[in-house]
Biopython code that builds the backbone (N, CA, C, O; Angstrom):
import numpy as np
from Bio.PDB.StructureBuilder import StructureBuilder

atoms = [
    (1, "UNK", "N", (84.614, 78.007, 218.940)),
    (1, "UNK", "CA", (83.517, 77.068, 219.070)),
    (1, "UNK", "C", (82.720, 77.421, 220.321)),
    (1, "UNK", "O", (83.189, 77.316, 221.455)),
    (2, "UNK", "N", (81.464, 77.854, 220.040)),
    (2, "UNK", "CA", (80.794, 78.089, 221.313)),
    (2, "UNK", "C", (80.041, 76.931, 221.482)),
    (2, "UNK", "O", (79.454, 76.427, 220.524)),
    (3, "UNK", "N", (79.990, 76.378, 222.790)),
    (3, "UNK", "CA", (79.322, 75.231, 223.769)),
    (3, "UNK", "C", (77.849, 76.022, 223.943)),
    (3, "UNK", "O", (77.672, 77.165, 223.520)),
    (4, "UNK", "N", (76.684, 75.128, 224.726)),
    (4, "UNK", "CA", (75.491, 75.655, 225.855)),
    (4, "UNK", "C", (75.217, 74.431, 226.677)),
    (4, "UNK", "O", (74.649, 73.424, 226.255)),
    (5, "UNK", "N", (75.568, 74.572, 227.605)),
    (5, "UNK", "CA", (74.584, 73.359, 228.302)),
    (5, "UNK", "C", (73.728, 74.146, 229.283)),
    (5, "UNK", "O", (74.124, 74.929, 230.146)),
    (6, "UNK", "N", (72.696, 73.854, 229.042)),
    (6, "UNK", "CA", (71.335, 73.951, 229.783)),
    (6, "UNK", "C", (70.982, 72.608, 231.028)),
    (6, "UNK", "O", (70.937, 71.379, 230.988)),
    (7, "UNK", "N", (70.793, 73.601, 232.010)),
    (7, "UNK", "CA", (70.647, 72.195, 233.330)),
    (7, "UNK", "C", (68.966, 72.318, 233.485)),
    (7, "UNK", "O", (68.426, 73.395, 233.737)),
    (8, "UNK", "N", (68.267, 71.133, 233.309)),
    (8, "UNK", "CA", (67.261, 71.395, 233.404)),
    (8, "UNK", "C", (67.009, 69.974, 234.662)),
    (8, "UNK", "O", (67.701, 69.104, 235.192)),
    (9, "UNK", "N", (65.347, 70.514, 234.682)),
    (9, "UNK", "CA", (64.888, 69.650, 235.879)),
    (9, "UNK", "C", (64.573, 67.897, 236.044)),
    (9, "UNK", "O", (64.493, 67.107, 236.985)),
    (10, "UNK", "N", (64.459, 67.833, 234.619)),
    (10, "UNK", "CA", (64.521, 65.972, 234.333)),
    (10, "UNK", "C", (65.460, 65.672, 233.518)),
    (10, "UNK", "O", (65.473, 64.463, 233.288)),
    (11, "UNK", "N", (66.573, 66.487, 232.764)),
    (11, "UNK", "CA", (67.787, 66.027, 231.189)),
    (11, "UNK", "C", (68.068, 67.105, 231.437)),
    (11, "UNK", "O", (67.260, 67.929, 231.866)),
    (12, "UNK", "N", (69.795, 67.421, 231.128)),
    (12, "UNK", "CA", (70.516, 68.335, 230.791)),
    (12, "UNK", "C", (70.287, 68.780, 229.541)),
    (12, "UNK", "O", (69.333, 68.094, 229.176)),
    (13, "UNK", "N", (70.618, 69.616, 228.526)),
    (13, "UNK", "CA", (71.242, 69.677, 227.078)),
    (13, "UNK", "C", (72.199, 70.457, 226.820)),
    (13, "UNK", "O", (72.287, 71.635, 227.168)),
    (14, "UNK", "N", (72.969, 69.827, 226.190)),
    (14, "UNK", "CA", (74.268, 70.363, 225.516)),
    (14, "UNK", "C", (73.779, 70.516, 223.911)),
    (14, "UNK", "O", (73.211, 69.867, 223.032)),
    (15, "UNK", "N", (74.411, 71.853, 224.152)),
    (15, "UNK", "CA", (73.906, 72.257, 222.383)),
    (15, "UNK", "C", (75.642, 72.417, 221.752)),
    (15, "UNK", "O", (76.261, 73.271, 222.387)),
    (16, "UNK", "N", (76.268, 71.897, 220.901)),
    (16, "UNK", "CA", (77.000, 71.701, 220.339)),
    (16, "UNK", "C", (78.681, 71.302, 221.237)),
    (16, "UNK", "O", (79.134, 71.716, 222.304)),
    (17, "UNK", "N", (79.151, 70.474, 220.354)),
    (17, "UNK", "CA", (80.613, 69.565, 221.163)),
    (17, "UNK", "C", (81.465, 70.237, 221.014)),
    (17, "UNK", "O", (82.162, 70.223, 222.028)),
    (18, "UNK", "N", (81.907, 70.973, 220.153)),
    (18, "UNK", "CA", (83.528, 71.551, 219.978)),
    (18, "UNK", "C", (84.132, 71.177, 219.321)),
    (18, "UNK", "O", (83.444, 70.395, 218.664)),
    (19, "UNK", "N", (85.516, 71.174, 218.806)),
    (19, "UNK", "CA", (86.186, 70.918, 217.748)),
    (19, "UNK", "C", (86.551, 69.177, 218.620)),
    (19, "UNK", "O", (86.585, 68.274, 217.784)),
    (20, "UNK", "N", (86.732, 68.829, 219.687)),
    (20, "UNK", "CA", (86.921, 67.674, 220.410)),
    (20, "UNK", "C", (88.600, 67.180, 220.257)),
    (20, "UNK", "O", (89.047, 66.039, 220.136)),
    (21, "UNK", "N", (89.387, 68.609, 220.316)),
    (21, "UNK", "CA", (90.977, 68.559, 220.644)),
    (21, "UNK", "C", (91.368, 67.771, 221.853)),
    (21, "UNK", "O", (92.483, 67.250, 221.837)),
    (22, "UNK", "N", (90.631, 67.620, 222.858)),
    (22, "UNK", "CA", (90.344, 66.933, 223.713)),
    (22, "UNK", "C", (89.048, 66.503, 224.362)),
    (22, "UNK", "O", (87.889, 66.751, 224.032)),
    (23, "UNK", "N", (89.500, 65.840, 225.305)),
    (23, "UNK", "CA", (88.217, 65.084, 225.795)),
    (23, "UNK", "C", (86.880, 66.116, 226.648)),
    (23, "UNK", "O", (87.118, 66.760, 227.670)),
    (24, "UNK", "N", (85.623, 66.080, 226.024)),
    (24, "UNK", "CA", (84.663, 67.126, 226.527)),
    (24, "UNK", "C", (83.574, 66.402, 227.784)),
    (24, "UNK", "O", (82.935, 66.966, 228.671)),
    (25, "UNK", "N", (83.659, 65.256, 227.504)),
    (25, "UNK", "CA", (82.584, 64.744, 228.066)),
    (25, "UNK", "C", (83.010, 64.753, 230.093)),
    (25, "UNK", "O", (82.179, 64.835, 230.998)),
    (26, "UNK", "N", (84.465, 64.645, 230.226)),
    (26, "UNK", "CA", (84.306, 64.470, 231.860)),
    (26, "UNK", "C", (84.554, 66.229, 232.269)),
    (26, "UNK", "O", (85.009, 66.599, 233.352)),
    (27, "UNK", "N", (84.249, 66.917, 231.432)),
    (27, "UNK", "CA", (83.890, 68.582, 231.679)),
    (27, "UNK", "C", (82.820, 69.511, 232.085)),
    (27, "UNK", "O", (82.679, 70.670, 232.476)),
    (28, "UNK", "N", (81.676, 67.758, 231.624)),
    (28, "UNK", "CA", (80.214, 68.273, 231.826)),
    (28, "UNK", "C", (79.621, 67.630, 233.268)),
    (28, "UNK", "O", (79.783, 66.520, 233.774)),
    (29, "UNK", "N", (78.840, 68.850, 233.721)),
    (29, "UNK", "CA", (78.842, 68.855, 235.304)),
    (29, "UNK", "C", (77.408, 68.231, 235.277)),
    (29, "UNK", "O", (76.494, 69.056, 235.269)),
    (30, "UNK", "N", (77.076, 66.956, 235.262)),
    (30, "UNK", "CA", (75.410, 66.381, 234.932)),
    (30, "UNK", "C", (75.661, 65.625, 235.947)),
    (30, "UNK", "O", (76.791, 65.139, 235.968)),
    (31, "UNK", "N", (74.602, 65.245, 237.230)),
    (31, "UNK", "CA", (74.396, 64.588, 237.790)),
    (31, "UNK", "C", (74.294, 62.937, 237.256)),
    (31, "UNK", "O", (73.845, 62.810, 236.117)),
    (32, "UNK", "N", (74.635, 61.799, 237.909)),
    (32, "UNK", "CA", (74.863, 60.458, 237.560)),
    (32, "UNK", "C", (73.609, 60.491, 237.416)),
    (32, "UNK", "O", (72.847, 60.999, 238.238)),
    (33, "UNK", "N", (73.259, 59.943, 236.339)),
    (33, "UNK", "CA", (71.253, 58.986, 236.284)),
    (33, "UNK", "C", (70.664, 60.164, 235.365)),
    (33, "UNK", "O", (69.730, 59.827, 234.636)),
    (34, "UNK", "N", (71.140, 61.676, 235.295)),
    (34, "UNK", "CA", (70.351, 62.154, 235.202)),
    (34, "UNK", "C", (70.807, 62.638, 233.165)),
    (34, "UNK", "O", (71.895, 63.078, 232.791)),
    (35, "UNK", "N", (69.818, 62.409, 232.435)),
    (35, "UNK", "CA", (70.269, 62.844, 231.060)),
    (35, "UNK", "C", (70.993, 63.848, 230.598)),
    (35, "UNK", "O", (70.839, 65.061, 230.735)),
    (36, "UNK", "N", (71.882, 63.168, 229.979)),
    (36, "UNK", "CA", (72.595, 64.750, 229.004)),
    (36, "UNK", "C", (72.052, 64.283, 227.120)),
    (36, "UNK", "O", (72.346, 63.456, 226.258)),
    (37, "UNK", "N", (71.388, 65.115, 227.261)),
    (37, "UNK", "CA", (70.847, 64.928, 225.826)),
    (37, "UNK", "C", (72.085, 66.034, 224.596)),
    (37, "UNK", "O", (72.422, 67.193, 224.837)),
    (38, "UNK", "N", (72.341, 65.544, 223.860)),
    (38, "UNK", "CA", (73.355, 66.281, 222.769)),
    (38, "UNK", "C", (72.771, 66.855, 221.901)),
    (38, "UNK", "O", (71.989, 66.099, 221.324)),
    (39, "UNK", "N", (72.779, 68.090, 221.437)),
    (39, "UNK", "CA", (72.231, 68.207, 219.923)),
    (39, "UNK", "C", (73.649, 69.545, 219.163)),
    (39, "UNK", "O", (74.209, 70.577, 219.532)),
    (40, "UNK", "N", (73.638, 68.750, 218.124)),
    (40, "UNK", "CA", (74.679, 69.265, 217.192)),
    (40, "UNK", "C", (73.644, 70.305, 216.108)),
    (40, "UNK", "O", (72.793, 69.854, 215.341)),
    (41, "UNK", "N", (73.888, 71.367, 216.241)),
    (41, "UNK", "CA", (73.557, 72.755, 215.161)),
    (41, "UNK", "C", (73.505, 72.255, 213.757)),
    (41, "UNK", "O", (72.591, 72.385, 212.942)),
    (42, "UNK", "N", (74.648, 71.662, 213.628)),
    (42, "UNK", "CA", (75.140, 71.479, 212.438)),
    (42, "UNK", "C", (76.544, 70.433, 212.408)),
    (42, "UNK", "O", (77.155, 70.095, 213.422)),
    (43, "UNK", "N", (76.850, 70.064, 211.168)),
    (43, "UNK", "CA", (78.193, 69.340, 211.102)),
    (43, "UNK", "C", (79.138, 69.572, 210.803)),
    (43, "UNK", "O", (80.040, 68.823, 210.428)),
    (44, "UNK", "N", (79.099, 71.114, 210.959)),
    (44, "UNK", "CA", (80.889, 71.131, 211.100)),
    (44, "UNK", "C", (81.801, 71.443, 211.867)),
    (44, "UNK", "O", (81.374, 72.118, 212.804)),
    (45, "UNK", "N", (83.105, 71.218, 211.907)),
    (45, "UNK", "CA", (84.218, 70.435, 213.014)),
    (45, "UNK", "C", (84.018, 71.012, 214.347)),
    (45, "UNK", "O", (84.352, 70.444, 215.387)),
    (46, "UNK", "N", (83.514, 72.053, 214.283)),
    (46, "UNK", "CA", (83.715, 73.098, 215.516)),
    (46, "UNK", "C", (82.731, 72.773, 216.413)),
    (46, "UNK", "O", (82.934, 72.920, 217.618)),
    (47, "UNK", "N", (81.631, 72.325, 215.966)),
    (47, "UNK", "CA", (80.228, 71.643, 216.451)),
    (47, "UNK", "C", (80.265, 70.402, 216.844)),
    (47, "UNK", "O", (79.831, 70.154, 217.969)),
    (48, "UNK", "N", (80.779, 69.350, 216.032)),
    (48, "UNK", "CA", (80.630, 67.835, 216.197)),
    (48, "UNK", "C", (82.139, 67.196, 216.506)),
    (48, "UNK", "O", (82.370, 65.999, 216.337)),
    (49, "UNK", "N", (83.020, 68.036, 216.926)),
    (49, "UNK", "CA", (83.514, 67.354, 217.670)),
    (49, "UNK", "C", (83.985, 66.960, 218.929)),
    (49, "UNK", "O", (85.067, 67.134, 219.489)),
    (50, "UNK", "N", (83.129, 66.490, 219.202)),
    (50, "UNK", "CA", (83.229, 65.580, 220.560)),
    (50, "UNK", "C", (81.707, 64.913, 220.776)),
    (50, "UNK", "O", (81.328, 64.421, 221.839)),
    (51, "UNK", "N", (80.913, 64.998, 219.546)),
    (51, "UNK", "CA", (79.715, 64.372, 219.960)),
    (51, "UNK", "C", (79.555, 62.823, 220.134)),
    (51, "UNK", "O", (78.623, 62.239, 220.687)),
    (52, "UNK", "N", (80.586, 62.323, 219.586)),
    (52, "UNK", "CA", (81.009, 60.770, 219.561)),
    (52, "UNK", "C", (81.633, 60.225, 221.092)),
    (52, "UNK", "O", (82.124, 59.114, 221.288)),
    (53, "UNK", "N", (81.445, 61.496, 222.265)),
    (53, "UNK", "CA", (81.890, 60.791, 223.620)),
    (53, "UNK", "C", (80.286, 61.041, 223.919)),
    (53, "UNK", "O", (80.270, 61.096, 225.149)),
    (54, "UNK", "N", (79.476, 61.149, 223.649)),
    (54, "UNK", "CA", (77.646, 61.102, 224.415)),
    (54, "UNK", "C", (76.923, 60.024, 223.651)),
    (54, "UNK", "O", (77.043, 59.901, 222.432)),
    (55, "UNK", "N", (76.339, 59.423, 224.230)),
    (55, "UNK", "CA", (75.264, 58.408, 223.855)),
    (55, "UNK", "C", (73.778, 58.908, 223.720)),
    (55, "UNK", "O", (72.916, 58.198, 223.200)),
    (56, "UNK", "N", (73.584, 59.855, 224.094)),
    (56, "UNK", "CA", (71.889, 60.528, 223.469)),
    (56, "UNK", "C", (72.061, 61.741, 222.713)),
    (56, "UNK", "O", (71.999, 62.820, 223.304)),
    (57, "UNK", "N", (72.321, 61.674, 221.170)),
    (57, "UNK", "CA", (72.574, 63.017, 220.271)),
    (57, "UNK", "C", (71.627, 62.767, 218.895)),
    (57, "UNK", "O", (70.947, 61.945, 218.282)),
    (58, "UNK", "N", (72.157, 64.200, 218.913)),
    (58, "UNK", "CA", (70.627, 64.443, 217.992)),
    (58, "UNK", "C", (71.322, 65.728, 217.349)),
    (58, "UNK", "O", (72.101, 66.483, 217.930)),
    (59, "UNK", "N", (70.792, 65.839, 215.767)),
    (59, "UNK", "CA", (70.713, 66.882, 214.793)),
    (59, "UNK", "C", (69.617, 66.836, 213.822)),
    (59, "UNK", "O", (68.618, 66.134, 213.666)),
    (60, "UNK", "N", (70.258, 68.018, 213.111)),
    (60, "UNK", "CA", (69.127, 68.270, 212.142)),
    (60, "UNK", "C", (69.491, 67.053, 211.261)),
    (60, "UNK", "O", (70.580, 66.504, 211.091)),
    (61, "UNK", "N", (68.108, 66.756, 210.683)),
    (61, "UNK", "CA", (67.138, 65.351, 209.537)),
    (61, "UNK", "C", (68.587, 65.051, 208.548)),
    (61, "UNK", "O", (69.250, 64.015, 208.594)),
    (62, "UNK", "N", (68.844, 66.171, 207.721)),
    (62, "UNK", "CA", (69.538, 66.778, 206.922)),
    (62, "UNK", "C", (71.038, 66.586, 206.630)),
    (62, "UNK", "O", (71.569, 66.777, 205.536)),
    (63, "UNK", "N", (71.841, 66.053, 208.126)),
    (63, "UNK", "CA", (72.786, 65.769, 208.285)),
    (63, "UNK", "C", (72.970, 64.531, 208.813)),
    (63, "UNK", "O", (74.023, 64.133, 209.312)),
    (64, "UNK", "N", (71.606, 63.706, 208.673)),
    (64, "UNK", "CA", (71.493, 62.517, 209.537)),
    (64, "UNK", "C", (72.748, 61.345, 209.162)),
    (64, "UNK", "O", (73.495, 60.774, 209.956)),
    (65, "UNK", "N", (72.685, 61.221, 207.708)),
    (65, "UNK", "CA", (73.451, 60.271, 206.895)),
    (65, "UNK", "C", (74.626, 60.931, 207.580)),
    (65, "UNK", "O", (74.742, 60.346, 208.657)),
    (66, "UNK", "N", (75.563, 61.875, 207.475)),
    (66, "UNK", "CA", (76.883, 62.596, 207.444)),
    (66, "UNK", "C", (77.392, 62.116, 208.893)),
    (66, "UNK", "O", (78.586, 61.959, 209.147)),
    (67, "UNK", "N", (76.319, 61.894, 209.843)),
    (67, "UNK", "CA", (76.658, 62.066, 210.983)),
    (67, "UNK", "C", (77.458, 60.509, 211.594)),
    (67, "UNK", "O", (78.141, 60.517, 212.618)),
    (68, "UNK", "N", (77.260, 59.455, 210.902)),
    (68, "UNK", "CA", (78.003, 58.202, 210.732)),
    (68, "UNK", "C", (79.039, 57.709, 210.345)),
    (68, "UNK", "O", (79.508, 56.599, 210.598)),
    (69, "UNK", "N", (79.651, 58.996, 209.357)),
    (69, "UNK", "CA", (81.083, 58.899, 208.964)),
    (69, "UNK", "C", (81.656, 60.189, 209.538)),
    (69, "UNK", "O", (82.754, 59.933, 210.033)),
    (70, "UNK", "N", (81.396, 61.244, 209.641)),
    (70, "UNK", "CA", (82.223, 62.192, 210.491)),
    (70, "UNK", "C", (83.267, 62.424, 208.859)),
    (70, "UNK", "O", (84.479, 62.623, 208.941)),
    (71, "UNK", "N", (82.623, 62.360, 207.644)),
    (71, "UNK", "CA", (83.960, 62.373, 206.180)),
    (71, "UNK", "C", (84.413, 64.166, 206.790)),
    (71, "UNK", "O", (83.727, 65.106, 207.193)),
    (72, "UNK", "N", (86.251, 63.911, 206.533)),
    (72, "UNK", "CA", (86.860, 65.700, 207.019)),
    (72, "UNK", "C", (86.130, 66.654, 205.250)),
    (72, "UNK", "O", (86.360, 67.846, 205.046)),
    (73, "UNK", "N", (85.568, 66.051, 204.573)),
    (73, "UNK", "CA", (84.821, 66.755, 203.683)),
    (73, "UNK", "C", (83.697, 67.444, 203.944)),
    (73, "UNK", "O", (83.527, 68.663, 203.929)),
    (74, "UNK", "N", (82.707, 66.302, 204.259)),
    (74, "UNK", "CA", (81.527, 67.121, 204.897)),
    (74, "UNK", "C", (81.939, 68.293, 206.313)),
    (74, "UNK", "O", (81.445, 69.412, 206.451)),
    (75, "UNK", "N", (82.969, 67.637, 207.241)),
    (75, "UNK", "CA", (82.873, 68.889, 208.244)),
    (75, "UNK", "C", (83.518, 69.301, 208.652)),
    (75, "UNK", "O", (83.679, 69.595, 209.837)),
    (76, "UNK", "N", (84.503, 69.559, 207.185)),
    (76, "UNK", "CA", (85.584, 70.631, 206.946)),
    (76, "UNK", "C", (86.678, 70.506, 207.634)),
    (76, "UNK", "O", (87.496, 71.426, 207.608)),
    (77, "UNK", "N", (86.988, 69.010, 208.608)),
    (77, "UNK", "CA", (87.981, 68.507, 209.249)),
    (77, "UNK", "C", (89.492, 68.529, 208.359)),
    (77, "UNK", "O", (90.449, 68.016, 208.939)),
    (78, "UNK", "N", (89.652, 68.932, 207.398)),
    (78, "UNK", "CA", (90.735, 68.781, 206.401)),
    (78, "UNK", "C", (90.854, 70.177, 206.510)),
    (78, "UNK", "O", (92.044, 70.402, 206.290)),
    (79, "UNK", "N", (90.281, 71.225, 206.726)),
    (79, "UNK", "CA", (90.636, 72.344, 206.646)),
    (79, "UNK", "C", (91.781, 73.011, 207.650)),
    (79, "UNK", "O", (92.571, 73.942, 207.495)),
    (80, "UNK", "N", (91.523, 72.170, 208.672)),
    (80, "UNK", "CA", (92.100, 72.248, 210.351)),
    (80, "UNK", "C", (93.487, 71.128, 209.889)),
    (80, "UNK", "O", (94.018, 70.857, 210.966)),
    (81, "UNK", "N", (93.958, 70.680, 209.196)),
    (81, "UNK", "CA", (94.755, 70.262, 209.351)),
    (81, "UNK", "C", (96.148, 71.016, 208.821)),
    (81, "UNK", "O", (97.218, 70.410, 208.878)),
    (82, "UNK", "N", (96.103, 71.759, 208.536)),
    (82, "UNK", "CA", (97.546, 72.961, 208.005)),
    (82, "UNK", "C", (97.328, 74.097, 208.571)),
    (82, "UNK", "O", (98.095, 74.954, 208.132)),
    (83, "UNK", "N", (96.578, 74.494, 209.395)),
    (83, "UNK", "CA", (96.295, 75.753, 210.302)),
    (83, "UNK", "C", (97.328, 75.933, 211.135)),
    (83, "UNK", "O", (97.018, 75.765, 212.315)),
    (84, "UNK", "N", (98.526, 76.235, 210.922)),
    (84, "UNK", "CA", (99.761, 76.768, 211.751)),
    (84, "UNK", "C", (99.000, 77.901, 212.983)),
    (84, "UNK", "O", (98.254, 78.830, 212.673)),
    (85, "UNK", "N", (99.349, 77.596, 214.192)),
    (85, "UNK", "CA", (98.660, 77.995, 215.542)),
    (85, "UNK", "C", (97.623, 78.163, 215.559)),
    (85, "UNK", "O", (97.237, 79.191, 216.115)),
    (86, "UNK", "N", (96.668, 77.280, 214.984)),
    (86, "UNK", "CA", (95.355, 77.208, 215.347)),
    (86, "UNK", "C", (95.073, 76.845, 216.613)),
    (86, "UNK", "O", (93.958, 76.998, 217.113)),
    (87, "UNK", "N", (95.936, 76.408, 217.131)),
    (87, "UNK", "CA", (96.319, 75.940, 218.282)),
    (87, "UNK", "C", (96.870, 76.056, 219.445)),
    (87, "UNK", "O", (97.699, 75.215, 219.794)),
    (88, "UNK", "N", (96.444, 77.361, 220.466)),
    (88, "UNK", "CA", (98.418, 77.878, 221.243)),
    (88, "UNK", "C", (98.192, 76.866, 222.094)),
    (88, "UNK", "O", (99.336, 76.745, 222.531)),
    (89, "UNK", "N", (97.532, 76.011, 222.678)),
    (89, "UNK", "CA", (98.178, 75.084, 223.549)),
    (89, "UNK", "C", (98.436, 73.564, 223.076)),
    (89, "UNK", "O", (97.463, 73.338, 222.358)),
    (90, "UNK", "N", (99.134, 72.553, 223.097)),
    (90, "UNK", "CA", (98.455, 71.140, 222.376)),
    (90, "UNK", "C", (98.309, 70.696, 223.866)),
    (90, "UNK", "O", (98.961, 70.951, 224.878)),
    (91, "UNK", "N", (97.127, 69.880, 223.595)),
    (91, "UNK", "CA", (96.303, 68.987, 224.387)),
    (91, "UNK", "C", (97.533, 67.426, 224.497)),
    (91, "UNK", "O", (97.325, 66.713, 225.479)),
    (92, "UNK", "N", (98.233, 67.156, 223.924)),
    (92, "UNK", "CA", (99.057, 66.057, 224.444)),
    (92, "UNK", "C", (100.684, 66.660, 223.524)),
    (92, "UNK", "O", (100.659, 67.560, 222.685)),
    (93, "UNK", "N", (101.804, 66.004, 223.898)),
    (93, "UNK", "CA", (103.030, 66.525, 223.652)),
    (93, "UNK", "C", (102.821, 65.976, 222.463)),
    (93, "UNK", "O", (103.157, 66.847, 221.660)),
    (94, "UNK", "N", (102.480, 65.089, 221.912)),
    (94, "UNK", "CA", (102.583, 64.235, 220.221)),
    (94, "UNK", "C", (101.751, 64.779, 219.438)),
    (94, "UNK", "O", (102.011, 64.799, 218.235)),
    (95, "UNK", "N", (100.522, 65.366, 219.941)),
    (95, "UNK", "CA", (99.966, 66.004, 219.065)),
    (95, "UNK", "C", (100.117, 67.053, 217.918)),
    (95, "UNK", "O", (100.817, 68.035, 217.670)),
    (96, "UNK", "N", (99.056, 66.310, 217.320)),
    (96, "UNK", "CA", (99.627, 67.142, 215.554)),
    (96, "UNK", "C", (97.819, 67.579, 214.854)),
    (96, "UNK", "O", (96.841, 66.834, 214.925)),
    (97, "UNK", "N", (97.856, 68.758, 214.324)),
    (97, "UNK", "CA", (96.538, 68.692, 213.794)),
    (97, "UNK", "C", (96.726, 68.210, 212.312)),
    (97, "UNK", "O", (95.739, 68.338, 211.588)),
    (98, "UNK", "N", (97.660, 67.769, 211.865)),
    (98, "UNK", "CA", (97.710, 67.137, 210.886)),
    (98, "UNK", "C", (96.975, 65.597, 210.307)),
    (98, "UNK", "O", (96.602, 65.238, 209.190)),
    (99, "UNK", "N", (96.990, 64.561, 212.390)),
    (99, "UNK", "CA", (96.020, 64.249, 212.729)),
    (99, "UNK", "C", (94.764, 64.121, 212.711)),
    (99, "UNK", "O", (94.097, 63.112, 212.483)),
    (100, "UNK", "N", (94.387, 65.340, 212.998)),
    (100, "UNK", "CA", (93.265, 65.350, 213.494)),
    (100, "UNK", "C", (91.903, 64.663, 212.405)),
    (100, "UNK", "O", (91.755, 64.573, 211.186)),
    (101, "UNK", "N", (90.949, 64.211, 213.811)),
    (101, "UNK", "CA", (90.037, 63.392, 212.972)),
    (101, "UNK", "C", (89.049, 63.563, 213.775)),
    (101, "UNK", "O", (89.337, 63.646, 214.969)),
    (102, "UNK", "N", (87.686, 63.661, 213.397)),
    (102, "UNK", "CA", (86.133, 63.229, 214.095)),
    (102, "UNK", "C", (85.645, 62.193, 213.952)),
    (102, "UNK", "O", (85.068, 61.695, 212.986)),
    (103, "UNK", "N", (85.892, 61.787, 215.042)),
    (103, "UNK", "CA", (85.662, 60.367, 215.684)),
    (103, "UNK", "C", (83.942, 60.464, 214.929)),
    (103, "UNK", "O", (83.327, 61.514, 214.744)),
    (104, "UNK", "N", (83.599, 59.486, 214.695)),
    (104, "UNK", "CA", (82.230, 59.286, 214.598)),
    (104, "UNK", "C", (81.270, 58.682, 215.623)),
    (104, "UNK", "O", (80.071, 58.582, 215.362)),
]
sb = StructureBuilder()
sb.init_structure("model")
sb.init_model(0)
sb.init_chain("A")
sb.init_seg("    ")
for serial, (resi, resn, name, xyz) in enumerate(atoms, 1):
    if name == "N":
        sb.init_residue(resn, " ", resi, " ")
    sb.init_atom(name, np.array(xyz, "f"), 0.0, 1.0, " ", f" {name:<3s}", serial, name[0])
structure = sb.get_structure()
């Protein structure tokens, strides 16, 4: 999953979240007050997850509806769940990608 955040002079932007195995949002280095605007490529898992820890996000028209349920159909979140070491580290000792879900 490739990230971008762009630091700009009035809003940050972050161009896509990550699969959101863990928490992304206290990773991003944005000054207090100052915008982090989100925009997701697209909707699937590798992209949108973690867009549900930002409050200013944005995608394409196209995926607008999809983007309210986070279904593991539309963004292939069911695919990640039987992936034997998709994973070499887990993010908490209980963790299971069997789990796994995109938060909406």
């Amino acid at each position: 999953a490739n990230m971008w955040h762009l630091k700009g002079r009035d809003a940050d932007l972050l161009v896509d979240t990550g699969m959101g195995i863990c928490p992304l949002a206290p990773q991003i280095d944005t000054p207090t007050g100052k915008p982090l605007i989100v925009v997701a490529t697209h909707i699937h898992l590798d992209h949108v997850g973690s867009l549900h820890e930002f409050p200013l996000r944005m995608g394409p028209r196209m995926s607008a509806a999809q983007f309210h349920g986070m279904d593991d159909a539309v963004t292939y979140a069911y695919m990640f769940h039987n992936l034997d070491g998709a994973v070499s580290k887990l993010p908490a000792p209980d963790w299971k990608a069997a789990d796994y879900r995109i938060p909406s």
